[in-house]
C-alpha positions, 0 to 999 in steps of 0.5 A: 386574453392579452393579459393571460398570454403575458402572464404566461410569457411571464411564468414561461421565462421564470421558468426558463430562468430557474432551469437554466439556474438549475442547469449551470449548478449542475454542471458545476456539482458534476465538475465538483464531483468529477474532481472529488472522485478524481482525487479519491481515485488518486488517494487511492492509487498512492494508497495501493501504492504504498501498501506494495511499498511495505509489503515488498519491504516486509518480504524483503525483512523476512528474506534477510531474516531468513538469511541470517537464521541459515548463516547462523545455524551454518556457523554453529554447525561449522563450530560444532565440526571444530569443537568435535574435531578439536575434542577427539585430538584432544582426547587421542592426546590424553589417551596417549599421554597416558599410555 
C-alpha cells in the first residue's frame, strides 16, 4: 500500500504541476488578450475618428461649394441687371439719335 500511496502522491503533484503550468499560461493568454482587445479598441476609436474628420471636412467642401455656386449665380445676375440696364440706354440712345 505504501507504494500505491506514493504513486499517488506522485501523480497528485504531477497533476498539481501541470494545473499550475496551465494556470499561469492563462493568465498570460488573458493578459495578451486583454492588450490585443485594448488595441483593436483604440484602432477603432482613432478610425471613427478620422471618418468624422473627413465627413465634417467633406460637409465643409460642400458648404463652401454651395457658397460659390450662390456667388456665382449672384454675380450673373448682377451682370445681366447691368448689361440689361446698359442695353436699353443704349438702345433710347439710338432711337434718339435717329429721330
Amino acid at each position: 500500500m505504501n507504494a500505491a500511496h506514493k504513486r499517488f502522491e506522485s501523480m497528485e503533484k504531477a497533476l498539481q504541476e501541470s494545473i499550475n503550468r496551465l494556470e499561469k499560461e492563462k493568465e498570460k493568454l488573458v493578459a495578451a488578450h486583454d492588450v490585443e482587445i485594448s488595441s483593436q479598441i483604440k484602432q477603432h476609436d482613432k478610425t471613427r475618428i478620422e471618418l468624422s474628420a473627413w465627413k465634417l471636412e467633406m460637409q465643409n467642401a460642400l458648404n463652401d461649394i454651395e457658397t460659390l455656386k450662390r456667388e456665382n449665380d449672384d454675380l450673373r445676375n448682377s451682370f445681366d441687371a447691368v448689361s440689361q440696364a446698359n442695353g436699353s440706354s443704349s438702345q433710347s440712345k439710338v432711337e434718339t439719335a435717329s429721330v
